[in-house]
C-alpha positions, 0 to 999 in steps of 0.5 A, a space after each residue: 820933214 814934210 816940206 823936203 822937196 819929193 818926199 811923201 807920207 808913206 805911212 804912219 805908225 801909231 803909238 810906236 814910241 814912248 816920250 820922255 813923260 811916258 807918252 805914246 806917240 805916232 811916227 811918220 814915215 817918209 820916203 822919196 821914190 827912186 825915180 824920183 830922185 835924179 829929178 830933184 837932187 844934185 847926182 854930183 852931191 848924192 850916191 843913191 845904194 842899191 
């Protein structure tokens, strides 16, 4: 996820979830700022919601 052109760490959540062997783990949150978008992606392909 991290190597997505134009996303970026936004934060991370620990111990938010519980694997399969009952094991607490992190999640990272990624995003892609609005303006960043037209830059890097395709208008013609993608519909940015508002």
């Amino acid at each position: 996820m991290e190597k997505t052109p134009g996303r970026q760490l936004e934060g991370i959540m620990r111990k938010s979830g519980v694997n399969d062997q009952g094991e607490f783990e992190d999640e990272y949150l990624y995003a892609i700022r609005r303006r960043d978008w037209p830059q890097r992606y395709n208008k013609t392909l993608v519909t940015v919601l508002v």
